[in-house]
N, C-alpha and C positions, 0 to 999 in steps of 0.2 A: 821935655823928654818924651819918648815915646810910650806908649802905650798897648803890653806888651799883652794886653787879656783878649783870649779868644772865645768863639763862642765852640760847641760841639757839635753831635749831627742835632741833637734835641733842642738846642738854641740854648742851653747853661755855659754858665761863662766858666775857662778852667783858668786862670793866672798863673798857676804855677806849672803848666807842663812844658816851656820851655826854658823854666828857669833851673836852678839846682834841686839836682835831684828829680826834674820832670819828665827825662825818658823811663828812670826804672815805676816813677809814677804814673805814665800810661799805660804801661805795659801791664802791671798787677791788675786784677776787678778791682773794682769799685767794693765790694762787701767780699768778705771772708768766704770759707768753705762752710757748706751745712752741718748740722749733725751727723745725716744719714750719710753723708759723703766722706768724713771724717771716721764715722762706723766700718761702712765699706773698706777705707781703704789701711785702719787699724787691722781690720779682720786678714782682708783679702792679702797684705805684704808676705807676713807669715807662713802663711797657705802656701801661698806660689814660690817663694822659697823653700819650704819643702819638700814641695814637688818637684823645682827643680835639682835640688840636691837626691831626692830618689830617682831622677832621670838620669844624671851621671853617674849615679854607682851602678846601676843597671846597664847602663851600658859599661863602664868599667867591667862589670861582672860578665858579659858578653862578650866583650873581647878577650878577656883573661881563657873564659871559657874555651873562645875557641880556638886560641893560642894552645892549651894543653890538649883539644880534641884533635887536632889536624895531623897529628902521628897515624892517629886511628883511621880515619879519614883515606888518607893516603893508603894504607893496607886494606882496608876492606870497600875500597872505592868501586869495584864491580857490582857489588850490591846496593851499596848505599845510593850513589848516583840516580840509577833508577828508580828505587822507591821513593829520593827526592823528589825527584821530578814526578812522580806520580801524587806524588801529595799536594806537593805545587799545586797542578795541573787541578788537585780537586779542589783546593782552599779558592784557585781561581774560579773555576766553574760555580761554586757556589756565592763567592761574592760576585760574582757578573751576574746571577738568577736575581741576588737581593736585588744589585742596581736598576735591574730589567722592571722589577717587581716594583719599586720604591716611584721608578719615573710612571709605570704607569697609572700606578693609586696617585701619585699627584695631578698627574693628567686630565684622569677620571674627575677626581676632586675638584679642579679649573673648571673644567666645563659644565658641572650641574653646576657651582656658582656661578657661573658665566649665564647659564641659563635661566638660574634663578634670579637676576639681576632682570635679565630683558626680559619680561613677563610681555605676553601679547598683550596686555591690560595696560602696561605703559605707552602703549601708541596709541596717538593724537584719535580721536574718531573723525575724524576728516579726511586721515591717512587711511583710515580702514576702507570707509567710502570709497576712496579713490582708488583704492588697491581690489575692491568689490567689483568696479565699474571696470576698470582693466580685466580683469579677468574674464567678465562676460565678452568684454568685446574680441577677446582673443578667444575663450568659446566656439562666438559666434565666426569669427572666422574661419576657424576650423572646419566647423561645420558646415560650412559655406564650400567649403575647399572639398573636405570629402564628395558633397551633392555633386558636383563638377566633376569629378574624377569618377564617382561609378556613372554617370549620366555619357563619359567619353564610353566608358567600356562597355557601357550597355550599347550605346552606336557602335561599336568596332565588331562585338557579337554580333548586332543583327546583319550589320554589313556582313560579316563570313558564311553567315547562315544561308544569305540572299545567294552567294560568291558559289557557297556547295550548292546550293538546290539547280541554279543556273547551271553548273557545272554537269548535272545529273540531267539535267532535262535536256540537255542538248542531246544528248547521246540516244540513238533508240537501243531497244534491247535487239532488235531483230539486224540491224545493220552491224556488217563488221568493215 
């Protein structure tokens, strides 16, 4: 006959998961639930059943409500309307300042740990060196570059200077 034992991903042999009863036996864990999980979820059924039973009568209570309000509604909708929407408008305006507010204290937040993570002290000192040596040489080019350009301008001045005086000396004062 064959030889129906397998092994698992950890290399343990399981015999019985294709035999009877060994789909609903793979499918279960291997060990029960814990304490604390069996606490949690003693506590937490209750809980949330509750809450959901206060969430349907509240809204049961809302629509009832507004079943009997909407007579009223309709007769004094000139006013009402308005001041809706003016409240609206402010309950919005005020959660749109929190959400403005909220993204940017997290924001803030990111970035001093962002910065506090990359501390200049975390780089190589080899990288620093090298990041030393680059910057003189880009320095010095600069400066290199400047000499050059006031050294053009300082020739193009004296060329003009030369260009006026020439210009003046030809001329006599007594000739017209």
């Amino acid at each position: 006959m064959a030889d129906h034992r397998r092994h698992d991903y950890y290399g343990r042999e399981d015999q019985d998961q294709y035999g009877a009863g060994g789909m609903m036996k793979s499918m279960l864990p291997e060990r029960g639930p814990s304490t604390q999980q069996i606490l949690a979820v003693v506590t937490l059924l209750p809980l949330g059943g509750f809450l959901l039973l206060v969430a349907g009568l509240v809204l049961a209570a809302t629509l009832i409500g507004l079943a009997v309000a909407t007579p009223v509604f309709v007769i004094c909708s000139p006013v009402i309307v308005p001041a809706a929407l003016a409240i609206g408008m402010a309950v919005m305006g005020f959660l749109t300042s929190g959400a403005f507010g909220i993204t940017a204290l997290s924001s803030l937040s990111w970035m001093a740990n962002y910065i506090r993570r990359t501390r200049v002290g975390a780089v190589v000192p080899e990288q620093m060196e090298h990041a030393k040596r680059r910057a003189q040489d880009v320095a010095g080019q600069v400066g290199q570059k400047a000499r050059d350009v006031g050294q053009a301008v300082q020739g193009k001045a004296q060329d003009a200077t030369r260009s006026v005086q020439e210009g003046v000396g030809s001329r006599s004062p007594g000739r017209t």
